[in-house]
C-alpha positions in Angstrom: -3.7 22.3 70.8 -3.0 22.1 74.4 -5.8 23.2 76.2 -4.7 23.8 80.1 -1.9 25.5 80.2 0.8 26.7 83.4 0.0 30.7 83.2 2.5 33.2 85.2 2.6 32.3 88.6 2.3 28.5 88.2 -1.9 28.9 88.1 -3.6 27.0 85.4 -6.0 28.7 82.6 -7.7 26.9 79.8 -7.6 28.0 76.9 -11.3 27.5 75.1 -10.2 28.3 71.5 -11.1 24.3 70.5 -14.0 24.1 72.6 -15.9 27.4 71.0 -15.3 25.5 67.7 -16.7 22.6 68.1 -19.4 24.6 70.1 -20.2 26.1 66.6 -20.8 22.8 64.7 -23.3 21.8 68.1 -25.2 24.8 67.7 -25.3 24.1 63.9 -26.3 20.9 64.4 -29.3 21.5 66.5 -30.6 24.2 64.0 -34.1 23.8 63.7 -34.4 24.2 59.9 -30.4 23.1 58.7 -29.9 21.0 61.4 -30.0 17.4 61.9 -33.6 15.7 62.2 -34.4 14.4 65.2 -36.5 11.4 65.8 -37.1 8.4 68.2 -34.5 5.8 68.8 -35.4 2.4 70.4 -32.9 1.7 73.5 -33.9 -2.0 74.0 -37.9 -1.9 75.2 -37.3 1.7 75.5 -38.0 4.7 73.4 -35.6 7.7 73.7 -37.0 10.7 72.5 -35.2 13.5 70.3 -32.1 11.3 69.6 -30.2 10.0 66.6 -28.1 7.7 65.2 -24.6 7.6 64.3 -24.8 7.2 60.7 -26.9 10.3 60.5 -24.6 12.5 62.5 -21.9 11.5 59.9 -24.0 11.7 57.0 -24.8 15.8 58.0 -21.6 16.5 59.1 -20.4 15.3 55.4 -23.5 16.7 53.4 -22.9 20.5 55.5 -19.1 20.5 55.4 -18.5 18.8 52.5 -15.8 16.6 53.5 -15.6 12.8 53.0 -16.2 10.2 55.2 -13.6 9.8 56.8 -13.4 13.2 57.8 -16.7 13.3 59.3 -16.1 10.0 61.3 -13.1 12.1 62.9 -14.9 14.7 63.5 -18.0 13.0 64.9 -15.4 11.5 66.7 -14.2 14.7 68.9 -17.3 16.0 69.5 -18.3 12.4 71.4 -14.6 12.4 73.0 -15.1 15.5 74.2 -18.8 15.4 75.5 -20.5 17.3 73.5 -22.1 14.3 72.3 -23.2 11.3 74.9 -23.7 7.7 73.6 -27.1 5.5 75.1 -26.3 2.0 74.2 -22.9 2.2 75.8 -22.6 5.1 77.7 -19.4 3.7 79.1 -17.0 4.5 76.4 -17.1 7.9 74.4 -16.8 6.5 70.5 -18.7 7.1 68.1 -20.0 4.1 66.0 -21.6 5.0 62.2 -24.2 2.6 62.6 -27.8 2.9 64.6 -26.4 3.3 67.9 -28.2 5.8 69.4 -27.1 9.4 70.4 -28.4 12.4 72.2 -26.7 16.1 72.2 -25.2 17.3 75.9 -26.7 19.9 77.9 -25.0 23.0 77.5 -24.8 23.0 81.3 -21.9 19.9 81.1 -20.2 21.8 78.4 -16.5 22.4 79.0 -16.2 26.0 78.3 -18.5 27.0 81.2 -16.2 26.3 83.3 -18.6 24.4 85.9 -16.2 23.3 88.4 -16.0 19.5 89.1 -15.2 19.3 92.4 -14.6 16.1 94.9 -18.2 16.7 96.8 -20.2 16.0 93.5 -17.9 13.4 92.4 -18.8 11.8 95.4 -22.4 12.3 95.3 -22.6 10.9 92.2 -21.0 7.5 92.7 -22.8 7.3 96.0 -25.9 7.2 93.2 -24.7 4.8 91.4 -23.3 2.7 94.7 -26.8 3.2 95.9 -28.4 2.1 93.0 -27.1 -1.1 92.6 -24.4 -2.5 94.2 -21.8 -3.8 92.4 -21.8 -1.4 89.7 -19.0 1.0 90.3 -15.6 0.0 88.3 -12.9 -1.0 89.9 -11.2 2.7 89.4 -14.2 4.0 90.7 -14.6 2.2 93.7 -10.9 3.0 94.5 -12.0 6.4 94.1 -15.1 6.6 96.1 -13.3 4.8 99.2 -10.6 7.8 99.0 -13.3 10.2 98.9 -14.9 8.6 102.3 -11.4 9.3 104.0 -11.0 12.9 102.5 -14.4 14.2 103.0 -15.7 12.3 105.7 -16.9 14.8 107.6 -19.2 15.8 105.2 -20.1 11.8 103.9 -23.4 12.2 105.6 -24.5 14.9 103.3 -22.9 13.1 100.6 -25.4 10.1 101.1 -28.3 12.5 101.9 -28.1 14.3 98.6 -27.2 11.1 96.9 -30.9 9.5 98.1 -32.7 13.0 97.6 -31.7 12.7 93.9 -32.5 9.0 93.3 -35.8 9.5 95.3 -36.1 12.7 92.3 -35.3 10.5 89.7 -38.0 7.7 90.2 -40.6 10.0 89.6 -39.5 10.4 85.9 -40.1 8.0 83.5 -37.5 5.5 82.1 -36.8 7.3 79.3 -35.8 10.7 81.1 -33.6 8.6 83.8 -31.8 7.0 81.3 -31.0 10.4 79.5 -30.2 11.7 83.0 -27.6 8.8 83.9 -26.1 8.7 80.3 -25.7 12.7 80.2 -24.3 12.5 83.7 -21.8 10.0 83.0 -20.5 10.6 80.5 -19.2 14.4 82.0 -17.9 12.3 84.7 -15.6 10.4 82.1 -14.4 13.1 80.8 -13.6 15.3 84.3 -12.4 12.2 85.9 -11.3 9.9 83.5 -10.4 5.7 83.8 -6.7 5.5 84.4 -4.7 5.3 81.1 -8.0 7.0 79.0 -7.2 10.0 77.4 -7.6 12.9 79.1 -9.4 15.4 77.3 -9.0 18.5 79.4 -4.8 18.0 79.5 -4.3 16.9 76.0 -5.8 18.5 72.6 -6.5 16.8 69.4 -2.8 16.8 68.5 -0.5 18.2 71.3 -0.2 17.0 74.6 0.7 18.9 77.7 3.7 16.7 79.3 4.4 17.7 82.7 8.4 17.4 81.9 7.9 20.6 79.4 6.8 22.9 82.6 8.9 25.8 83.2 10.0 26.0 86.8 10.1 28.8 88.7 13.2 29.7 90.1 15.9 32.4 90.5 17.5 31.1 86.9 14.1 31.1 85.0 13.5 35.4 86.5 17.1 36.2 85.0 16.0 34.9 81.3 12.7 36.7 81.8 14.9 39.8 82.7 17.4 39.3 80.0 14.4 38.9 77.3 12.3 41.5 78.2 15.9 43.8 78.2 16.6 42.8 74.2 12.7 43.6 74.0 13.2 47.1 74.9 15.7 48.0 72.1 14.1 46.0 69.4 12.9 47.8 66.4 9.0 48.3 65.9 7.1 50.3 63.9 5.6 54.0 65.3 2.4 54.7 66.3 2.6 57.4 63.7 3.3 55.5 61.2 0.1 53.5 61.5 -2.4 56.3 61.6 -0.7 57.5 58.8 -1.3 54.0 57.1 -4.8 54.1 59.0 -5.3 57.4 57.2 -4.3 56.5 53.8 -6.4 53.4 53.7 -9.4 55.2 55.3 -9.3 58.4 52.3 -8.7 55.6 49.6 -11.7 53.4 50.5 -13.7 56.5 51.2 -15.5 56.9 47.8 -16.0 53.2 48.1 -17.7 52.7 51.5 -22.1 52.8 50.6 -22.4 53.2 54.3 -20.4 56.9 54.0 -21.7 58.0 50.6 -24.6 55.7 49.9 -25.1 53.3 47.7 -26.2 54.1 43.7 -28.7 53.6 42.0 -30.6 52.9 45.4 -29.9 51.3 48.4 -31.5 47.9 48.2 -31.6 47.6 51.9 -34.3 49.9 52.5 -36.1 50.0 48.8 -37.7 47.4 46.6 -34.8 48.1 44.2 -32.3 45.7 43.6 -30.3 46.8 41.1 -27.1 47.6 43.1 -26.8 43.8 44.2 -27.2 42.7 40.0 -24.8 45.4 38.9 -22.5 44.4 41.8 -22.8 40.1 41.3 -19.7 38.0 39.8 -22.2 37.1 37.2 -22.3 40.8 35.9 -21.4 41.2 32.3 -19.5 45.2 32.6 -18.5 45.9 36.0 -19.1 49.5 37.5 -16.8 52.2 37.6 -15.9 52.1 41.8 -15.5 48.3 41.3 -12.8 48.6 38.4 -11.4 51.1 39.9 -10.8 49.3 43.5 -8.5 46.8 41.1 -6.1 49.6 41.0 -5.9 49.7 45.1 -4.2 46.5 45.4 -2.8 43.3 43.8 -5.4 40.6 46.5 -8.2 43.5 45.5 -7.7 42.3 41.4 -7.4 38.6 42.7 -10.2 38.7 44.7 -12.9 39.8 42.3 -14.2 37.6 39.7 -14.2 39.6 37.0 -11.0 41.2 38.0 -9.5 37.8 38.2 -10.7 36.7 34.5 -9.6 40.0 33.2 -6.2 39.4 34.5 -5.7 36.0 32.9 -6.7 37.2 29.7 -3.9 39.6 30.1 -1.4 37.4 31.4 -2.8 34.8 28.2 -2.0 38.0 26.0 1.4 38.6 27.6 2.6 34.6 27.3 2.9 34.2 31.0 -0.7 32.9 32.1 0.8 29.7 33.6 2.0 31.9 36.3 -1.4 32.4 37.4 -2.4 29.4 36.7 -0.1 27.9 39.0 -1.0 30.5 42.3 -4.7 29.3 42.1 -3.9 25.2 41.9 -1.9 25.9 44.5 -4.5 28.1 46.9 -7.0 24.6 45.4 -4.3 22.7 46.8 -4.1 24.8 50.7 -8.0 24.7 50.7 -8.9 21.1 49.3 -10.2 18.2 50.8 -7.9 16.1 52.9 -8.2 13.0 51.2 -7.0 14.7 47.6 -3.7 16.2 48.5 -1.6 13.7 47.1 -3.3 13.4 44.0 -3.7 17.3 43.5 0.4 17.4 44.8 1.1 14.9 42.0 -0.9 16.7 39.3 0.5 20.8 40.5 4.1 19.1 40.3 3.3 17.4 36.6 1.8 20.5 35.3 4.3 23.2 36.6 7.0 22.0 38.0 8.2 18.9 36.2 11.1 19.2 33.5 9.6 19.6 30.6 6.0 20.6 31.9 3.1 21.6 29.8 3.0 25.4 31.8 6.3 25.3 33.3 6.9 28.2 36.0 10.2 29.6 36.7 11.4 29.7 40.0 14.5 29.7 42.0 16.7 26.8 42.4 16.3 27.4 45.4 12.8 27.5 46.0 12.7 24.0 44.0 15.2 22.2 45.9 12.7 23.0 49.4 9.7 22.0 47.1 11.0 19.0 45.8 12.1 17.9 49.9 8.4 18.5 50.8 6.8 16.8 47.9 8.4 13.3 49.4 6.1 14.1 52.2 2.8 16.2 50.8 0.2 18.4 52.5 -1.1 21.2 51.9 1.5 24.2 52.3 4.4 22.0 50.4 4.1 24.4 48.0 3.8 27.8 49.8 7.4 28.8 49.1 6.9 28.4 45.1 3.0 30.1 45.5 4.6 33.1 47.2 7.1 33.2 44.6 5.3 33.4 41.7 3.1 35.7 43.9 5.4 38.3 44.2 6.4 38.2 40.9 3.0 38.9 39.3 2.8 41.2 42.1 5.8 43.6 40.9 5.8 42.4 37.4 3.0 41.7 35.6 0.1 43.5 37.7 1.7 47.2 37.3 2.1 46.7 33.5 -1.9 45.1 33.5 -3.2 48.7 35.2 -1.1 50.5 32.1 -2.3 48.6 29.8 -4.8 49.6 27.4 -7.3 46.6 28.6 -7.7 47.6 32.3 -8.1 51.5 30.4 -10.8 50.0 28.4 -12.5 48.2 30.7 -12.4 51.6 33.0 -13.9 53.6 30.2 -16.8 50.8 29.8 -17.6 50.5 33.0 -20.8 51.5 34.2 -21.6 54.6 36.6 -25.6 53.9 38.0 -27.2 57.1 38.4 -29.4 57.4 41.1 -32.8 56.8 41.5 -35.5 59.3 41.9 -38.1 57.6 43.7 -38.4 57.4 47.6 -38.9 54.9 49.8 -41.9 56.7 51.0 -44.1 59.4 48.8 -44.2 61.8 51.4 -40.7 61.4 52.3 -37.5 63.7 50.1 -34.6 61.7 49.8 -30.7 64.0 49.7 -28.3 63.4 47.1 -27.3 60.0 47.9 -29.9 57.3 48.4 -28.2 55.7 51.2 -28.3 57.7 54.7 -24.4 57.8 56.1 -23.9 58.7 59.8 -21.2 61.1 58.5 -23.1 63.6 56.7 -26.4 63.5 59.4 -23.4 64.5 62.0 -22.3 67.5 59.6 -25.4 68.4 59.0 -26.5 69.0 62.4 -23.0 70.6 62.7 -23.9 73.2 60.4 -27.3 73.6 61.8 -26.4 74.8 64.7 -23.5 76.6 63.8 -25.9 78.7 61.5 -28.6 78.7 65.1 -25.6 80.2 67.0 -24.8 82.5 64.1 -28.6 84.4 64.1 -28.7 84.3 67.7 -25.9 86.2 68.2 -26.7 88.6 65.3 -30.3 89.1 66.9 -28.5 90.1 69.9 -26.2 92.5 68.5 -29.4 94.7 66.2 -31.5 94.6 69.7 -28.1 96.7 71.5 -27.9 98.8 68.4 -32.0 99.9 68.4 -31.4 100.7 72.3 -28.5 102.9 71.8 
């Protein structure tokens, strides 16, 4: 993902899509009760407080996303590249090591996606610090750096060296642990906004993509005509009316109606305000009869059936019935297969190809030749859409096939007629309190209601009005 970008007009814009992810896992990983344990680490003669370890950061990462090792050594890995993880024991090079080097989380004010801007007048504050500190110690980069800053800015180097010596003056009051922190934490933004020549750069390149400079649009009289020319075929391309989604809008919203607790409550009692939690039981994938609305959303649409689990297992016993369960069969290996861990795609490639695919298969599918002959060019290289074409196949064909003759059959009529319809509950959530119809309160009816109430207001009002003019005449 490339994360600046040239925007119209030649400016540049970041996009933060990346950054708010791994932003997530941070926040995650700092939870108080899920979250990683933090604990002292010994830097040399020094104890750091509230740090950890590699090894633990990879051993959470694999025990909360269940990934393997690998995995979470890559991932570890991007959150320390890009900062959102410093190292102490070499704060010089952004890795992370799975042993007991020690680590410490980044202040969310370094993060990237605040958009702090690094500009040239802290740079060179902070390697007047360091030059200040001990001399000798900037890199060779860095002192090539600092002596262009003197020439840029040097109108302004004596505040540079004033603020430089304020903040070392700051820092040896704190202890040694806190400056350490300080240094590391600072540091290692400074890496990553101004990195050593040939490093990665983290804020031109994503994890995958980089952004070459040779793959910039220029901006010239040729580059307005194609802009021109496109947004010309744009104006007589087909798209769908606006009226035709509301009417889509409509349907869907009139067919989920009954459905929605929120609208019509939810029976036998809503367990969100009430002790009662019989709607969640009825309503769990462990339920032995389904209700009535819950069968009945089957009908709705094909992903509806597939997505519930008794839908699903009522389907392949119908499918087993009707001698085409492999069909099914082969849709969810493959979704196992899009969804899987990393490290088993070849092995579950292998095993989907051997099992329905293969001449002479145990639960051969039939497919297009076509279809096969793609397949069969992506299995020489595997991952984990190689077999999208075939899935959406097969999906189509249970979809216009097999699922219209499953909702005529007489097992999904059965199952209607079983299913369960919860009465609802008589008790309140309060004794003083007289609960409507339907347990649940819905915004809907409270707005009619109040409709009506003033309709019937307005309606004695205004025949008050007319008996007091007929007793004065």
């Amino acid at each position: 993902m490339t994360i600046n970008t040239m925007a119209k007009g030649g400016a540049r814009r970041e996009q933060l899509a990346c950054f708010r992810k791994m932003e997530k896992v941070i926040v995650a990983m700092q939870d108080p009760d899920m979250g990683m344990k933090m604990r002292n680490q010994r830097l040399l003669i020094t104890v750091i407080p509230h740090a950890m370890t590699g090894t633990d950061i990879v051993e959470w990462l694999i025990q909360k996303y269940n990934i393997n090792e690998e995995e979470a050594l890559h991932l570890g890995g991007l959150l320390v590249k890009y900062g959102y993880i410093y190292p102490l024991k070499e704060p010089r090079s952004l890795l992370l090591r799975p042993d007991e080097s020690p680590y410490r989380f980044q202040a969310p004010y370094f993060w990237t996606s605040t958009r702090w801007p690094a500009s040239e007048l802290d740079y060179a504050i902070y390697l007047a610090k360091k030059n200040i500190r001990k001399q000798g110690e900037l890199m060779e980069y860095e002192k090539e750096n600092y002596s262009q800053l003197h020439k840029r800015i040097n109108h302004t180097w004596d505040f540079v060296v004033m603020q430089a010596r304020e903040q070392l003056r700051a820092a040896k009051q704190r202890r040694k642990a806190d400056r350490i922190v300080l240094e590391c934490q600072e540091q290692a933004y400074w890496l990553i906004n101004r990195p050593p020549p040939g490093a990665h750069a983290v804020l031109d390149m994503g994890p995958e993509r980089g952004n070459s400079l040779n793959s910039r649009v220029t901006l010239n009289a040729d580059h307005y005509k194609r802009e021109i020319e496109n947004c010309k075929k744009a104006l007589v391309r087909n798209r769908v009316k606006s009226s035709i989604c509301l009417e889509g809008f409509v349907k869907y919203s009139e067919q989920y109606q009954n459905h929605d607790p929120i609208m019509l409550g939810c029976l036998p009692s809503n367990p969100w305000i009430s002790d009662d939690t019989t709607h969640w039981t009825i309503n769990s994938d462990t339920a032995n009869t389904p209700t009535r609305l819950r069968v009945e959303r089957w009908s709705f649409s094909f992903m509806e059936l597939l997505s519930d689990s008794i839908g699903l297992r009522e389907f392949t016993l119908y499918l087993e019935k009707e001698f085409s369960g492999e069909n099914l069969h082969f849709w969810l290996a493959c979704e196992d297969l899009r969804h899987g861990e990393t490290s088993k795609i070849q092995q579950k490639v292998d095993e989907v190809f051997k099992q329905f695919l293969a001449p002479g298969a145990a639960r051969w599918v039939n497919i297009d030749s076509k279809t096969m002959e793609k397949t069969l060019v992506g299995i020489k290289r595997p991952h984990r859409f190689v077999m999208d074409d075939a899935q959406m196949h097969i999906y189509f064909l249970m979809k216009k096939d097999s699922y219209p003759r499953y909702l005529k059959s007489d097992l999904y009529k059965n199952m209607l007629a079983r299913a369960i319809v919860p009465q609802e509950t008589k008790k309140s959530v309060f004794p003083f309190m007289r609960r409507q119809r339907h347990s649940s309160p819905s915004p809907a009816q409270s707005v009619a209601q109040a409709t009506d109430e003033d309709g019937r207001g307005n309606g004695a009002g205004q025949a008050g009005s007319n008996l007091s003019t007929g007793s004065q005449v």
